[in-house]
C-alpha positions as a Markdown table, in Angstrom:
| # | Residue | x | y | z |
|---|---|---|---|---|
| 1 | Unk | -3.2 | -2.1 | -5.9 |
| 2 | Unk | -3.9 | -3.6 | -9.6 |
| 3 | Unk | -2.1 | -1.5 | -12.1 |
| 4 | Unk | -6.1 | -1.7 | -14.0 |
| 5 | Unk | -7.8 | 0.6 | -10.7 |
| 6 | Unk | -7.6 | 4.4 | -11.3 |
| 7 | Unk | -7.5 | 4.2 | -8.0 |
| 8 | Unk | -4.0 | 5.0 | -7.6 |
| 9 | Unk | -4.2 | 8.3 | -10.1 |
| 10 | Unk | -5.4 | 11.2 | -10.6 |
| 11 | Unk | -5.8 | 13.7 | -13.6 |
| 12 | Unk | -5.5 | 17.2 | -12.2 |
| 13 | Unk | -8.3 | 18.8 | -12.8 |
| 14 | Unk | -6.5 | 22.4 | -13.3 |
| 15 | Unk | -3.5 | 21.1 | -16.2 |
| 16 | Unk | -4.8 | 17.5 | -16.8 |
| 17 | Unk | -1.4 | 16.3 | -15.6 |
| 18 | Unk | -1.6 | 12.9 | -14.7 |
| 19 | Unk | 0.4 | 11.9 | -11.3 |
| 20 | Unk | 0.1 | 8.9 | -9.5 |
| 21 | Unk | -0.9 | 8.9 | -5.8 |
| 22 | Unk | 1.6 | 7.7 | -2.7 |
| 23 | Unk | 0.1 | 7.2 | 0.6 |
| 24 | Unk | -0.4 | 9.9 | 2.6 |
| 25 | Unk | 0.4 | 10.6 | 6.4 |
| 26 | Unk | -2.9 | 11.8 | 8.5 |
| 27 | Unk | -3.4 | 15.7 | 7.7 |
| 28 | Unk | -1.2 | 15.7 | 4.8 |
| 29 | Unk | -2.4 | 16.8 | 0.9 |
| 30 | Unk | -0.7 | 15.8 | -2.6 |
| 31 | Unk | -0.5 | 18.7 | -4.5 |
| 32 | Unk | -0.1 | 18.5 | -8.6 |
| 33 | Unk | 3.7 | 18.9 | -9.0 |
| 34 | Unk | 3.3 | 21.5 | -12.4 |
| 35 | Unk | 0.6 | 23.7 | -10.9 |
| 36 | Unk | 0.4 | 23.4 | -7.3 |
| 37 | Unk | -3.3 | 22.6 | -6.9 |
| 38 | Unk | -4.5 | 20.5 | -4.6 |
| 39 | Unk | -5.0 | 16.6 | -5.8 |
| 40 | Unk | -6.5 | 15.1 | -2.3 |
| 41 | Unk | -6.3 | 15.6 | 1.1 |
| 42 | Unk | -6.1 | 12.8 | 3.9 |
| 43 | Unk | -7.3 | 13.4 | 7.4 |
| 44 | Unk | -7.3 | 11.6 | 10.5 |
| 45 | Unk | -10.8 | 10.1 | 10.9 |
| 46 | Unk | -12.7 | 12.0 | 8.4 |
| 47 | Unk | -16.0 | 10.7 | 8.7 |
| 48 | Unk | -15.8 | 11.7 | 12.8 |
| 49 | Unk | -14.4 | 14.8 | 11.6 |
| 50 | Unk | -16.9 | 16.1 | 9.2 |
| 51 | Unk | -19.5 | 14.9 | 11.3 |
| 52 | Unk | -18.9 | 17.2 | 14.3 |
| 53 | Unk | -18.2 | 19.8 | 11.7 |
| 54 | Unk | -21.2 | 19.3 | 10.2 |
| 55 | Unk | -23.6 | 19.3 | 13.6 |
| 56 | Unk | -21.4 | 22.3 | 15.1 |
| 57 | Unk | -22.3 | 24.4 | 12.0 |
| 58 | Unk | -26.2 | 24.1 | 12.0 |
| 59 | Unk | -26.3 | 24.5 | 15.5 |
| 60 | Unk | -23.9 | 27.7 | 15.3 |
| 61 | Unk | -26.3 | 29.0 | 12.3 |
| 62 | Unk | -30.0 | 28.1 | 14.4 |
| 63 | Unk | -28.3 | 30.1 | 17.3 |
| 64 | Unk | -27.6 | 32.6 | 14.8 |
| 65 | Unk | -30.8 | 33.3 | 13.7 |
| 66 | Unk | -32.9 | 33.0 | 16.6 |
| 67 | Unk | -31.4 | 36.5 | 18.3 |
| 68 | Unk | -30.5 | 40.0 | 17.2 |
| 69 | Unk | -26.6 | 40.4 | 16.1 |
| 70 | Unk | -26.2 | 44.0 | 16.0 |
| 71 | Unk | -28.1 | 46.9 | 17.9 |
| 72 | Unk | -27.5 | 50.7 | 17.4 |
| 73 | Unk | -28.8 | 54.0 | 19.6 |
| 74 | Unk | -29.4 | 56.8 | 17.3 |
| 75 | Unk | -30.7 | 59.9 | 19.5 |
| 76 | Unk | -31.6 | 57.9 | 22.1 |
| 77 | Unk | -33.7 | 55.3 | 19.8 |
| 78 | Unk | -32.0 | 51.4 | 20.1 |
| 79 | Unk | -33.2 | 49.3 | 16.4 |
| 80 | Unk | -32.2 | 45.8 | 16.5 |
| 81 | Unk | -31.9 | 43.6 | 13.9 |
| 82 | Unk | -31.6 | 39.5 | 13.3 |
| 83 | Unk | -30.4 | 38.2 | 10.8 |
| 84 | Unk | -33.6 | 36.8 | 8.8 |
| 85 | Unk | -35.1 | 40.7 | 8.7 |
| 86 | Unk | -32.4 | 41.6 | 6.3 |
| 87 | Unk | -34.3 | 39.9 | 3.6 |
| 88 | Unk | -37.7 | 41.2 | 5.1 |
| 89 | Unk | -36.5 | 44.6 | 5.2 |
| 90 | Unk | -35.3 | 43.8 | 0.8 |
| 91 | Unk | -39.0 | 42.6 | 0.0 |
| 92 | Unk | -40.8 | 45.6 | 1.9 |
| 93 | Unk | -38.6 | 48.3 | -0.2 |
| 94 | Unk | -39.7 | 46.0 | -3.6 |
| 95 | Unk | -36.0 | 44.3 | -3.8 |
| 96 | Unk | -37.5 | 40.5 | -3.8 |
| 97 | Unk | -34.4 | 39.7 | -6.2 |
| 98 | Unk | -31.3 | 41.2 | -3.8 |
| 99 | Unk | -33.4 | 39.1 | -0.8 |
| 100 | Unk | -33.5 | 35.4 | -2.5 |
| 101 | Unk | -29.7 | 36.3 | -3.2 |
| 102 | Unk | -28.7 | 37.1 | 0.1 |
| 103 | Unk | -30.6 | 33.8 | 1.5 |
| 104 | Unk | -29.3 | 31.7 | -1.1 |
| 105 | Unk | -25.9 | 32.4 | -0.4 |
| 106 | Unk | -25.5 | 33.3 | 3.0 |
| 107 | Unk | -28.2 | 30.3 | 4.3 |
| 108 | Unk | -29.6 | 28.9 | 1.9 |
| 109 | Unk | -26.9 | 27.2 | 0.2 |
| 110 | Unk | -24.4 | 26.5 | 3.2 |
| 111 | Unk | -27.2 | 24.6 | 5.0 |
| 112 | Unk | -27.7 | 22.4 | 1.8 |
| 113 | Unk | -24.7 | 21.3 | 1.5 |
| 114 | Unk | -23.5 | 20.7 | 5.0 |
| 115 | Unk | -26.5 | 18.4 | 4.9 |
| 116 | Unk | -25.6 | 16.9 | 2.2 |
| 117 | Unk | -22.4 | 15.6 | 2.9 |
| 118 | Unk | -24.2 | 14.9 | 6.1 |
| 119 | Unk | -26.2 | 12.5 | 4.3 |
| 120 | Unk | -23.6 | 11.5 | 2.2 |
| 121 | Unk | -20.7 | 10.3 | 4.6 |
| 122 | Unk | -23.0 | 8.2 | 6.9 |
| 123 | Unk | -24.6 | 4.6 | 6.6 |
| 124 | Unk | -28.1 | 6.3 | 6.1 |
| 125 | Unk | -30.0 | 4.1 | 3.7 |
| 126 | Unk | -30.3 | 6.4 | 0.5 |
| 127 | Unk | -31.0 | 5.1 | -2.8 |
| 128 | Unk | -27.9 | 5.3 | -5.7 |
| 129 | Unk | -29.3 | 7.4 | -7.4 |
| 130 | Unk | -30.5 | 9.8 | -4.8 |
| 131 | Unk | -26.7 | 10.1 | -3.6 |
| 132 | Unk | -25.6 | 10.7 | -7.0 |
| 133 | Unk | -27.8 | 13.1 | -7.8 |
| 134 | Unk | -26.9 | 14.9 | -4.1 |
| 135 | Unk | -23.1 | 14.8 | -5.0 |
| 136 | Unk | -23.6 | 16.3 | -8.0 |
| 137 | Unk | -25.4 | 19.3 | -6.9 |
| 138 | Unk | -22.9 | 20.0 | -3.7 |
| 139 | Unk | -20.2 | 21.0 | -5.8 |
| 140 | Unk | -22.3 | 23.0 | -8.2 |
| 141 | Unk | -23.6 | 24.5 | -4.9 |
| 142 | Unk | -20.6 | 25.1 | -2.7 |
| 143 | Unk | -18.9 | 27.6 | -5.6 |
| 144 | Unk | -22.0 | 30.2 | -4.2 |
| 145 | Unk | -21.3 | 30.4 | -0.5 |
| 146 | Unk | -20.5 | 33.9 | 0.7 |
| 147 | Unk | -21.1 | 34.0 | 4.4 |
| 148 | Unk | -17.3 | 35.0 | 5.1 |
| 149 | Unk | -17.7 | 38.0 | 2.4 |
| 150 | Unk | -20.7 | 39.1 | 4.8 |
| 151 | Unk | -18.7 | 38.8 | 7.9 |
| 152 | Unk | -16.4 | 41.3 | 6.5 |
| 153 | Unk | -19.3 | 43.2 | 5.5 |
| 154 | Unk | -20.9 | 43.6 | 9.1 |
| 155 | Unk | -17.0 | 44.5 | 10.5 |
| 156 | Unk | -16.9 | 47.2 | 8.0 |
| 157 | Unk | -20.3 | 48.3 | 8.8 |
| 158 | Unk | -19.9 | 48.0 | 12.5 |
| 159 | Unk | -16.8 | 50.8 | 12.0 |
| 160 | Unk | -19.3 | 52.7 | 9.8 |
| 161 | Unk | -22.2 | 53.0 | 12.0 |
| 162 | Unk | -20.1 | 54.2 | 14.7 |
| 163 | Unk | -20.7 | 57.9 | 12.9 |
| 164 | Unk | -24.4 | 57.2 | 13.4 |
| 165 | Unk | -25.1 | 55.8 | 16.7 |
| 166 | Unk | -24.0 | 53.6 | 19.4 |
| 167 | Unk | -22.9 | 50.0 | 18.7 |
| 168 | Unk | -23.8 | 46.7 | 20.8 |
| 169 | Unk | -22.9 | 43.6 | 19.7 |
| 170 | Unk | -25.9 | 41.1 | 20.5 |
| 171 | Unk | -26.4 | 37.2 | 21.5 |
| 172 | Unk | -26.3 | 36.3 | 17.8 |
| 173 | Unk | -23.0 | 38.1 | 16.7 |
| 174 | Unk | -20.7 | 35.4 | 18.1 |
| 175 | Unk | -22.2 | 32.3 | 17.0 |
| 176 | Unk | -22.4 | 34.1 | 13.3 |
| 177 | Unk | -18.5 | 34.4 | 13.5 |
| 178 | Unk | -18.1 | 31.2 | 14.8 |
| 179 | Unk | -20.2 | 29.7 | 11.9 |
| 180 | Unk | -18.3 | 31.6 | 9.7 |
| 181 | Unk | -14.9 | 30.1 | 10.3 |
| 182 | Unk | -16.6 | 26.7 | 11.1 |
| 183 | Unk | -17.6 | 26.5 | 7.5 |
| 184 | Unk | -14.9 | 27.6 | 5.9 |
| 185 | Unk | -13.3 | 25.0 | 7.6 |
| 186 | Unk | -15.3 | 22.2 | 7.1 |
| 187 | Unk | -15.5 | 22.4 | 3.3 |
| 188 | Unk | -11.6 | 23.1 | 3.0 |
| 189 | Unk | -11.9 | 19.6 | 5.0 |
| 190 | Unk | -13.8 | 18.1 | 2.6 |
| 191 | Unk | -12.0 | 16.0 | 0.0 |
| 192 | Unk | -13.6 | 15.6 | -3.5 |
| 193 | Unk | -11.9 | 12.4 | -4.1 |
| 194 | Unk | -12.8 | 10.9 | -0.9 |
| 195 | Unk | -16.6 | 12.2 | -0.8 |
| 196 | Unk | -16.9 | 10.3 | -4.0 |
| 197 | Unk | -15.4 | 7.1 | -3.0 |
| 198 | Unk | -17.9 | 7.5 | 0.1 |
| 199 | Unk | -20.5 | 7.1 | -2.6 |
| 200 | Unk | -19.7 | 4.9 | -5.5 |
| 201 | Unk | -15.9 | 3.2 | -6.6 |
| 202 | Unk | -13.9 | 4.8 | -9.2 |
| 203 | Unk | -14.5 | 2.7 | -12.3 |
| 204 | Unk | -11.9 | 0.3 | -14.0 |
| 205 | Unk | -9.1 | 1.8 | -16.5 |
| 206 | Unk | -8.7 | -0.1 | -19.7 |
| 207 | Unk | -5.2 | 1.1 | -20.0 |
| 208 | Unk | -2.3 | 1.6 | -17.7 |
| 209 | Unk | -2.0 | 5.7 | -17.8 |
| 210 | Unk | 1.4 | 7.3 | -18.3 |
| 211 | Unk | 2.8 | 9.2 | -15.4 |
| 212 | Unk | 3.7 | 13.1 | -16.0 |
| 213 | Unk | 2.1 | 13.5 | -19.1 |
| 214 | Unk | -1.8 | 15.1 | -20.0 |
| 215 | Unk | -4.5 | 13.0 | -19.6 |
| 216 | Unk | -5.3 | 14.7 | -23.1 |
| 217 | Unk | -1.9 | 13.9 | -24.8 |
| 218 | Unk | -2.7 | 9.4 | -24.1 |
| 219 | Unk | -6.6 | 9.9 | -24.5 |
| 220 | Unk | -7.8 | 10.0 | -21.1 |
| 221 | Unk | -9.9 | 12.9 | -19.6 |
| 222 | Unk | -11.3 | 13.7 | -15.7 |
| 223 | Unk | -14.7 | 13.6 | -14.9 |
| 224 | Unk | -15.6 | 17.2 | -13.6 |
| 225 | Unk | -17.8 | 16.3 | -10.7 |
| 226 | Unk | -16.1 | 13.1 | -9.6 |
| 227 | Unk | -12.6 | 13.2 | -10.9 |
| 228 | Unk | -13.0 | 9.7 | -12.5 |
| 229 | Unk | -10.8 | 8.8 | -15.1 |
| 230 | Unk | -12.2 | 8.1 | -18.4 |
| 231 | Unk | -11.4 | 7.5 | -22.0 |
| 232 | Unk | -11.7 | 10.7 | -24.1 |
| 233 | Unk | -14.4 | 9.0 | -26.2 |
| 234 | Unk | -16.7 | 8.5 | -22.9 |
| 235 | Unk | -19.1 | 11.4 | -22.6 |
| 236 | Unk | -21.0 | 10.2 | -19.7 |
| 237 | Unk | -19.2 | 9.1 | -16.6 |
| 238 | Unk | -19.5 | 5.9 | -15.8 |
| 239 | Unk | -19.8 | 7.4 | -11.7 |
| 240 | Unk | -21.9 | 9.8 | -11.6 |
| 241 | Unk | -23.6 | 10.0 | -14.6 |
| 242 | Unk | -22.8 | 13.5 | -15.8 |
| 243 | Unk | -22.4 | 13.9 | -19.5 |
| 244 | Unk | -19.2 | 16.1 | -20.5 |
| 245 | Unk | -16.2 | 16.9 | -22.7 |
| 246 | Unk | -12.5 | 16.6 | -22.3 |
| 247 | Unk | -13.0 | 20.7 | -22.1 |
| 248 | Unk | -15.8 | 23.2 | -21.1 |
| 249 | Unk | -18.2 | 22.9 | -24.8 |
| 250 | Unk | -17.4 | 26.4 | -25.8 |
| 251 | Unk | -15.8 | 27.8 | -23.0 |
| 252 | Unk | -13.7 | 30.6 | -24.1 |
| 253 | Unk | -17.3 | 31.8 | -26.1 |
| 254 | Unk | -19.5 | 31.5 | -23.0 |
| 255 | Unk | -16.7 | 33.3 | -21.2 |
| 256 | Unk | -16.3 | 36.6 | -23.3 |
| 257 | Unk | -20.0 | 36.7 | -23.7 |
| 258 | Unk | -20.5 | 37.0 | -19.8 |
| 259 | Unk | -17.5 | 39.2 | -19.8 |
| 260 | Unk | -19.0 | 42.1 | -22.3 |
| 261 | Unk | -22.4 | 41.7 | -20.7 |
| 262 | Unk | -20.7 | 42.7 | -17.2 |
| 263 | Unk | -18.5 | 45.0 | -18.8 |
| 264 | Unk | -22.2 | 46.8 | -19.9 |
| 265 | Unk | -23.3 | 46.6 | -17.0 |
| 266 | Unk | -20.2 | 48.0 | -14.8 |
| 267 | Unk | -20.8 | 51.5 | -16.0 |
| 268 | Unk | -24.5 | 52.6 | -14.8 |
| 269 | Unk | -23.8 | 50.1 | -11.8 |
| 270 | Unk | -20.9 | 52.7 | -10.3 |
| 271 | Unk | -22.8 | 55.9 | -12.2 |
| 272 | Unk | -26.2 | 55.0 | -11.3 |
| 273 | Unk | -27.5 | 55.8 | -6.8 |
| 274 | Unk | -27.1 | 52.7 | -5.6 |
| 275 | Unk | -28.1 | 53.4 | -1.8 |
| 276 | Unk | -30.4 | 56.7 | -0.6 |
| 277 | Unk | -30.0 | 58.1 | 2.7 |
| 278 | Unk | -33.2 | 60.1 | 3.6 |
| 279 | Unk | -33.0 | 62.2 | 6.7 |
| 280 | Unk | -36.0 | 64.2 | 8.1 |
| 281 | Unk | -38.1 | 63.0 | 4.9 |
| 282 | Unk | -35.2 | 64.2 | 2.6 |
| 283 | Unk | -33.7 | 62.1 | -0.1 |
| 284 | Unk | -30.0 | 61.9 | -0.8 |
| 285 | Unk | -29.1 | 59.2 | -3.4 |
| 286 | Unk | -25.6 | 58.1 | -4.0 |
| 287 | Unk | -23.3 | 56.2 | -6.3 |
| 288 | Unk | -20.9 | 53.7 | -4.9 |
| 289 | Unk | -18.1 | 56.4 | -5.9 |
| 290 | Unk | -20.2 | 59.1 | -4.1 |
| 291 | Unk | -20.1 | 56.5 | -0.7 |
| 292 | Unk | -16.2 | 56.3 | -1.4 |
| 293 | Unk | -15.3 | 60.1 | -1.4 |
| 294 | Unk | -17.7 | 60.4 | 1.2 |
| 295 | Unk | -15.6 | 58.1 | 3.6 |
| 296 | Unk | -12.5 | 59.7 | 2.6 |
| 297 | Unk | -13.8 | 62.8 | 3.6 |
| 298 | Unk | -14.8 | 61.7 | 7.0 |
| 299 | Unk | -11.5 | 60.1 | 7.7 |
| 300 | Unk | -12.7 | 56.1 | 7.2 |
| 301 | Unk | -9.5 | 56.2 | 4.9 |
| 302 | Unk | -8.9 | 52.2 | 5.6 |
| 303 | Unk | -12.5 | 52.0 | 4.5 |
| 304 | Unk | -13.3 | 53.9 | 1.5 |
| 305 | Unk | -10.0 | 52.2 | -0.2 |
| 306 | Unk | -11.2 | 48.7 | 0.9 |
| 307 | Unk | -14.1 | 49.5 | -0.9 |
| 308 | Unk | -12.7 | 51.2 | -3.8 |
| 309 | Unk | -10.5 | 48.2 | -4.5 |
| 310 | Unk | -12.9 | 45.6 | -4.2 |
| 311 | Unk | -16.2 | 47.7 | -5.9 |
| 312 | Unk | -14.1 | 49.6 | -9.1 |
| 313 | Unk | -11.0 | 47.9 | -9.0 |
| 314 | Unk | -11.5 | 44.3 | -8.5 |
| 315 | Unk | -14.3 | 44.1 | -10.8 |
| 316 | Unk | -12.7 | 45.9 | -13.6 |
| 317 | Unk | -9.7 | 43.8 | -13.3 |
| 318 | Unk | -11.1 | 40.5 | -13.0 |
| 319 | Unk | -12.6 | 41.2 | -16.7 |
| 320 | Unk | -9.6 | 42.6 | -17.9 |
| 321 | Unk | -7.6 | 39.5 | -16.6 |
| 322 | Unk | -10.2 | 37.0 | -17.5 |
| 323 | Unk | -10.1 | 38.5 | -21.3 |
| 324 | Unk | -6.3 | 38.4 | -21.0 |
| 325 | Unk | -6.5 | 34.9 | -20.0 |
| 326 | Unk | -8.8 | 34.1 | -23.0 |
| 327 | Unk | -6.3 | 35.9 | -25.6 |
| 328 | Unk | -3.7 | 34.5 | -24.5 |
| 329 | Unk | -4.9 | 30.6 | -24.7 |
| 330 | Unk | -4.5 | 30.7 | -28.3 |
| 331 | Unk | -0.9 | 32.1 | -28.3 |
| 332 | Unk | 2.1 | 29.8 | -28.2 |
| 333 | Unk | 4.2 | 31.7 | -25.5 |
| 334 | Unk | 6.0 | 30.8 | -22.2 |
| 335 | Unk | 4.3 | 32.5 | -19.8 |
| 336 | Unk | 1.5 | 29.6 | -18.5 |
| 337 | Unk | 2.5 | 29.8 | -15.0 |
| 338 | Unk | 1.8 | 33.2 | -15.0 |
| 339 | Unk | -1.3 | 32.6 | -16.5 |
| 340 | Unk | -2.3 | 29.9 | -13.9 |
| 341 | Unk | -1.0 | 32.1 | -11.3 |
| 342 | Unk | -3.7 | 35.1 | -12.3 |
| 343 | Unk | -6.4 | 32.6 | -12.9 |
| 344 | Unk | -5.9 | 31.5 | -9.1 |
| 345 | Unk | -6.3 | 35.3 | -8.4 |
| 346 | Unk | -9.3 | 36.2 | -10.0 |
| 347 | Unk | -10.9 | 32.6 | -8.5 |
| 348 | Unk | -9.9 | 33.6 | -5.3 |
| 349 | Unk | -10.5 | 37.5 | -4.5 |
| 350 | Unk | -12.9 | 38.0 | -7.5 |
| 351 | Unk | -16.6 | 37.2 | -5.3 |
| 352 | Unk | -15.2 | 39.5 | -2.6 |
| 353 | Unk | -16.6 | 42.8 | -4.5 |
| 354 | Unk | -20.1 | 41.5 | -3.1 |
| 355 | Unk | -19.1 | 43.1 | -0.1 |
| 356 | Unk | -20.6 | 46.5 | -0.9 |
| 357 | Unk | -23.4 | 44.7 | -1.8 |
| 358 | Unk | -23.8 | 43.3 | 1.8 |
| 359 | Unk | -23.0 | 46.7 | 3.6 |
| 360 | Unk | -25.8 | 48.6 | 1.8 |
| 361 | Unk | -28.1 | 45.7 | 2.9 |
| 362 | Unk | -27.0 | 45.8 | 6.4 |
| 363 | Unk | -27.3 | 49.8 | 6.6 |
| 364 | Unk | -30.8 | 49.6 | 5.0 |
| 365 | Unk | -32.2 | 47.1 | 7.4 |
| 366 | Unk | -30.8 | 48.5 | 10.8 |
| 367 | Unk | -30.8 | 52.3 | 9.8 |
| 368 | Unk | -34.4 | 52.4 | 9.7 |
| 369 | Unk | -35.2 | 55.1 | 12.9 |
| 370 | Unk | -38.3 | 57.1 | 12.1 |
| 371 | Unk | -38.2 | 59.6 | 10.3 |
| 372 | Unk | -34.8 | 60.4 | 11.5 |
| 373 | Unk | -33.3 | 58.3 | 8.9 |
| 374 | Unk | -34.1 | 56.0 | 6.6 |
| 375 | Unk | -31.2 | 54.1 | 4.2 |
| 376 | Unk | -32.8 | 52.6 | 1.1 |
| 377 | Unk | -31.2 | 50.8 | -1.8 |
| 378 | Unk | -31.3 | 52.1 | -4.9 |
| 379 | Unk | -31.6 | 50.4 | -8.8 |
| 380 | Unk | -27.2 | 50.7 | -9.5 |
| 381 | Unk | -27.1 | 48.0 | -6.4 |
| 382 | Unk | -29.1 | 45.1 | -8.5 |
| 383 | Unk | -26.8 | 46.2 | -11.5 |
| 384 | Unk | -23.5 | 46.0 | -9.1 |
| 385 | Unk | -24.8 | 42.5 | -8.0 |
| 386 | Unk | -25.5 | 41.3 | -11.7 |
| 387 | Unk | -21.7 | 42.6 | -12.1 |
| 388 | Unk | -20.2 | 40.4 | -9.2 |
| 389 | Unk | -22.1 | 37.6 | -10.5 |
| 390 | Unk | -21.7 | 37.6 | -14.2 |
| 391 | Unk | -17.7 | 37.8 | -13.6 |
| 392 | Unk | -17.6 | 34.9 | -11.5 |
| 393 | Unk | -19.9 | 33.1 | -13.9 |
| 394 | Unk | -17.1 | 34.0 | -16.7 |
| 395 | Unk | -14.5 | 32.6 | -14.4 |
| 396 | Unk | -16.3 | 29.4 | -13.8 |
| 397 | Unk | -17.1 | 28.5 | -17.2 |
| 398 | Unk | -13.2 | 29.6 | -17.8 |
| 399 | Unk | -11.4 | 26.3 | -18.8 |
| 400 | Unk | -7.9 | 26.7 | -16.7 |
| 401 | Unk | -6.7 | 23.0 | -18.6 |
| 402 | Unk | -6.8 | 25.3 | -21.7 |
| 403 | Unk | -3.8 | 27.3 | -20.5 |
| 404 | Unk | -1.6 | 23.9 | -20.4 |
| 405 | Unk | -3.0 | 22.9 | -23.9 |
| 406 | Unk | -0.9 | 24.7 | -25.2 |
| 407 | Unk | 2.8 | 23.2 | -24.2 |
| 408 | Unk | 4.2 | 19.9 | -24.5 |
| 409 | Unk | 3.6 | 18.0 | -21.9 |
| 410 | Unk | 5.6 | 14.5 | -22.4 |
């Protein structure tokens, strides 16, 4: 290929390292050689591929939607629930906000952007414009999906309501698993670099870049969105139109300010009732710490530690790490890998502490048996949520390049 394509590089978009790109066998990935991350990943027939991905998962999620997933027999009463009266069951108890969430991320949002890189992989006549504008919003989009944190969270409460009643499995349980991993699949299929070629070519280089040195260090910077290669000068990409920086525009600010606001909101969110359990007309509210000695004391020892990691620990440490990250982005040391290593961490298992959020829905909407017993949530629960959220806003608008900054690269 001309030595003038940026075709044949790429500026990782995790160090700003720039490497230059081999062919690749079908099924293999290039991974950045200083911090691991995945550059671009080649697969055998990928528009076939992502196609029957793409079909299999809507059909999986209609399927799961259309029957009940889980039934319980309390006392000789069966309640059923599907998966769209989760919601239903939020807005009647006044939680409008915790139901657009759980819709957004667990349907919303997945079906969006499978059918957008529907759209977006085949022939279909759309204008320019309109695919930009569709790329774009996919990989603002895909960060939100939680449907395999809310898988966990109906295994957990499956193990849970065993205490209460009787457990069946119905028609829809399956197909939601399947979805599940289908999904997961499909996007860890999807290749950012290839998507984009899909929709517009990478645009021309006006210099011949130098191999194993920062895009920052010879004046060149990576689009964002599209991973384009552009001159540090160039605010808007000549791809997909997006205006940006070399960095995140105050990144390290934006981050600490969502770090201290979910910092002030951690403590009422674990003091504060976030679920009440009334029984015979009786109310008995409790704190996600309550919920946690309460397992302990009925033996769900697996269980109450699961959730004590990922509900006080996890959150707790994601801002102490995140903070730690910040400090330390200023500080000539030797520790970046380490650094780099944490951040992948905190990306990674932060979003998981939504799972409590997702059992207290699920018990809320099926535990509702006449005036046997009713499970509510509670106020702490929106606070918990705006917790989970804020931290992996903090970690998004985290600049990881910022870490590399800070050694010499040539």
């Amino acid at each position: 290929m001309s030595a003038n394509k940026n075709v044949d590089y790429i500026i990782c978009s995790k160090c700003d390292l720039l490497v230059e790109l081999s062919s690749l066998l079908d099924g293999k990935q290039a991974s950045c050689p200083r911090c691991y991350s995945v550059l671009i990943s080649n697969w055998r027939e990928p528009h076939k591929r992502h196609n029957i991905y793409a079909l299999s998962t809507l059909f999986l999620l209609v399927l799961s939607n259309i029957f009940p997933f889980i039934n319980i027999n309390f006392a000789g009463i069966n309640n059923q629930i599907l998966l769209n009266q989760i919601p239903s069951a939020m807005v009647n108890d006044g939680y409008t906000i915790l139901a657009a969430f759980f819709i957004l991320v667990v349907q919303f949002i997945p079906i969006c952007c499978i059918i957008i890189i529907f759209l977006l992989i085949n022939p279909i006549k759309i204008p320019i414009k309109i695919k930009l504008l569709l790329g774009r919003i996919l990989f603002q989009l895909h960060q939100w999906m939680m449907v395999e944190i809310f898988i966990g969270a109906i295994l957990i409460s499956i193990t849970k309501l065993t205490s209460y009643g009787i457990i069946n499995l119905q028609p829809s349980f399956w197909p939601l698993c399947l979805f599940c991993f289908l999904q997961i699949r499909f996007f860890q299929c999807i290749d950012r670099r290839w998507l984009w070629q899909c929709i517009k070519p990478m645009p021309n280089l006006t210099v011949k870049p130098i191999i194993g040195q920062s895009g920052l260090s010879q004046g060149l910077r990576s689009c964002p969105c599209c991973n384009a290669i552009l001159p540090l000068t160039q605010n808007k990409c000549t791809r997909c139109g997006i205006i940006s920086e070399a960095r995140y525009k105050y990144s390290l600010q934006c981050t600490i300010a969502l770090l201290l606001t979910a910092l002030i909101c951690y403590i009422p969110a674990n003091i504060m009732p976030v679920m009440i359990t009334e029984i015979f007309g009786l109310g008995y509210p409790s704190s996600i710490i309550e919920g946690i000695i309460l397992l302990w004391t009925d033996s769900y020892y697996f269980i109450s530690i699961l959730i004590f990691i990922f509900s006080i620990i996890v959150p707790l440490l994601k801002i102490a790490s995140i903070s730690w990250l910040c400090w330390n982005t200023k500080i000539n040391n030797n520790n970046t890998k380490i650094m780099h290593l944490v951040y992948k961490i905190v990306k990674f298992i932060g979003r998981w502490s939504m799972i409590d959020v997702f059992i207290i829905l699920i018990f809320s909407s099926l535990l509702r048996i006449g005036k046997l017993i009713q499970i509510y949530p509670s106020p702490g629960l929106v606070l918990f949520a705006l917790v989970v959220i804020l931290t992996m806003m903090a970690e998004m608008n985290f600049d990881s390049r910022l870490i590399w900054d800070r050694i010499n690269t040539k």
